[in-house]
C-alpha positions, 0 to 999 in steps of 0.5 A: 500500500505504501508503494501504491501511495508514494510512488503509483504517480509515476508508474502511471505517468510513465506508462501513458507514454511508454510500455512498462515491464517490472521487476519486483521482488514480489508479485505484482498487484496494483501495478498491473494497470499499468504494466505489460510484463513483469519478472519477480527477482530481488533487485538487490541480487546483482545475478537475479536482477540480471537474469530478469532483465535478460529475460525481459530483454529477450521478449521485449525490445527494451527502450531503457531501464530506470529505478526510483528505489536508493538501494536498488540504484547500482544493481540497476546501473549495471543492469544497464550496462550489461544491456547495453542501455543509457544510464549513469555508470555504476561507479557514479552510483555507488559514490552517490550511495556513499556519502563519505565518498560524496563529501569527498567529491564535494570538497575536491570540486569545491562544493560546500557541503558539511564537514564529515568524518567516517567512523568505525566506533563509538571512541572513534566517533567521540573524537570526531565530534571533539573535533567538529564540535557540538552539536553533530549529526551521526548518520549511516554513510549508506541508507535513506530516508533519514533512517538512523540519522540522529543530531548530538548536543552533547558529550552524554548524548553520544553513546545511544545515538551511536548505537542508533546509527550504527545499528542502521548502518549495520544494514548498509550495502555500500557502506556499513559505516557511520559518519560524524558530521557538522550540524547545518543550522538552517532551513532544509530544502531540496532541488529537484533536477533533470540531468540529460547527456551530462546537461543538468537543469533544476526544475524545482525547489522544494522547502521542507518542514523537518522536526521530531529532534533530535531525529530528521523526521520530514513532516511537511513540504511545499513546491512553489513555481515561482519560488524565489530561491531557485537562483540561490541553490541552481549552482550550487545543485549542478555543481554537486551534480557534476562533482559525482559525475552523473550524466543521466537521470532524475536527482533529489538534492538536499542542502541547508541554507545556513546564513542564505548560503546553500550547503549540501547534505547529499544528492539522491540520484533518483527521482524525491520521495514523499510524493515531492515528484507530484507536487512539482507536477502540480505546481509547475507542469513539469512531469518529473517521472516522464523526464526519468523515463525519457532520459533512460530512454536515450530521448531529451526530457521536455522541461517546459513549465506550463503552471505557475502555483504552488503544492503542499504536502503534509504528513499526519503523525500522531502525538505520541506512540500507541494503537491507532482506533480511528482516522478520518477526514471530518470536512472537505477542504477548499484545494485539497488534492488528496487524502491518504492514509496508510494505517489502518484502525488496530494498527501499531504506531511507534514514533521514532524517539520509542524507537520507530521511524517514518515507516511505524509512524506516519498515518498517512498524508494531505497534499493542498494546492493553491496560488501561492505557496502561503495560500497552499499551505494555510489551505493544508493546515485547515485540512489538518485541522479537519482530520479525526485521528485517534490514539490509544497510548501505548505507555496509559492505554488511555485515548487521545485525539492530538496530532503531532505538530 
């Protein structure tokens, strides 16, 4: 269901332009609306992977090969070389999957990006963040999604943020181990960008709304056509870009703006998350998924901007962890796009300080549309406060009907 949430739009864009064929790790269910063929293979096993593209390949002429999954961005890399079709090299994969190795290419290509250190223990880490100076961030250097990415302000505080980290890393491919790096203090965003035969353009920026500290839980986020900080960050994006050496493809690239200047924190070289790909089609025109796809493709993506709005999208969290008993949408609210839950009355919620992530925690979403980014915004606000969702508490067995902020 939550694949059907956050990434159906782009099955579904792509499959009105193209034939799609799959290959996923289990059998396939509301994707075959949208798909022609398909081979069950687990993506990150480089030889199951391999042999269902050559299986494919040998029924269908295949145009090209994409992925919008973090973990599967190698194995689909070199998928595409054996088949011969357009792609980044997956050596340029594998340094977009290993931050130690991003921030390396960021400071020989003069990117500003945060000051890192690559840690194996909890001493080693100790002493790195004597050395960088609190507060710092620990982070697996190889996973996504802020999973096991966690702020330190203090001496005391580093031990269990450690075990957290390491924990995460631990289930790394890539990379198994933990980075120590300087807190960005400042506003997060996002640059979404389409890169063609080594051209890269920036087709939007996303603001983000992250909280739950000391955790990076991404709660809300806004694409506005005409926002005005995409002169700020559209340098600083393709020269990240061009520092990992992506030639081909959709990235996502985070930074912080501390002091009004853009520093990176990484670029995902696949299209954003979080349905970030269908607000900046709401918000601009621009179909983000398609560009993908016509780039795997070997054809120029069209970038053309044919809106001029802005769209909102707001997580629901509950206040605290417990059983979900009830979730719903009490009254209509003037431009939502959509309502989504993805748990279910009797389900489990655990917030990331009791131990969860985005994946035990979040309830579902809202996404808003209006004029302006300020105008969307307050439109999502309004949908939230129209939301009924209900917690039994998991420590009091008592209910409540708060949301998280």
């Amino acid at each position: 269901m939550e694949a059907e949430a956050y990434r159906g739009f782009c099955l579904e864009n792509i499959a009105a332009h193209y034939d799609v064929v799959l290959i996923t790790s289990v059998e396939p269910t509301w994707e075959r609306a949208f798909i022609t063929d398909w081979e069950v293979a687990d993506p990150t096993d480089q030889a199951a992977l391999s042999a269902a593209g050559q299986a494919l390949a040998g029924r269908h002429r295949l145009a090209g090969i994409m992925t919008w999954t973090e973990w599967y961005l190698v194995p689909v890399a070199r998928l595409a070389r054996q088949l011969g079709l357009p792609a980044s090299p997956p050596e340029v994969m594998q340094g977009c999957r290993n931050k130690a190795t991003a921030r390396s290419l960021f400071a020989r290509h003069g990117v500003p990006s945060a000051t890192s250190a690559r840690v194996r223990t909890v001493e080693e880490a100790a002493q790195a963040a004597r050395r960088l100076g609190y507060p710092v961030v620990l982070k697996p250097a190889a996973h996504a999604a802020s999973v096991g990415v966690i702020r330190v302000n203090t001496p005391g505080e580093l031990p269990a943020a450690y075990a957290i980290a390491a924990q995460t890393a631990g289930r790394g491919v890539e990379s198994r181990e933990v980075l120590v790096e300087e807190y960005l203090d400042g506003d997060e965003v996002s640059v979404e960008c389409a890169t063609y035969q080594g051209h890269t353009t920036v087709v939007a920026v996303t603001r983000k709304t992250v909280g739950m500290e000391p955790y990076f839980e991404e709660l809300a986020h806004c694409v506005d056509a005409a926002d005005p900080l995409l002169a700020t960050v559209t340098p600083i994006a393709e020269a990240a870009i061009a520092a990992l050496g992506i030639t081909e493809g959709v990235s996502h690239v985070e930074m912080r703006l501390v002091d009004g200047r853009p520093r990176l924190i990484e670029v995902n070289a696949r299209l954003a998350g979080d349905l970030i790909g269908h607000l900046v089609h709401l918000a601009t025109g621009v179909d983000l998924a398609r560009a993908a796809a016509d780039i795997a493709s070997g054809r120029a993506p069209d970038l053309t901007s044919t809106r001029h709005q802005a769209a909102a999208i707001r997580f629901i969290y509950p206040a605290y962890s417990g059983t979900l008993t009830a979730r719903r949408l009490t009254e209509q609210t003037g431009g939502l796009e959509r309502v989504r839950f993805q748990r279910q009355a009797g389900d489990q919620l655990v917030l990331p300080q009791d131990g969860g992530d985005l994946f035990t925690a979040r309830i579902g979403l809202l996404i808003t549309t209006g004029p302006t980014a300020a105008v969307a915004k307050v439109r999502a606000q309004e949908a939230y406060r129209n939301l009924d969702i209900q917690v039994a508490a998991a420590r009091t067995d008592s209910a409540g009907e708060d949301l998280a902020a």
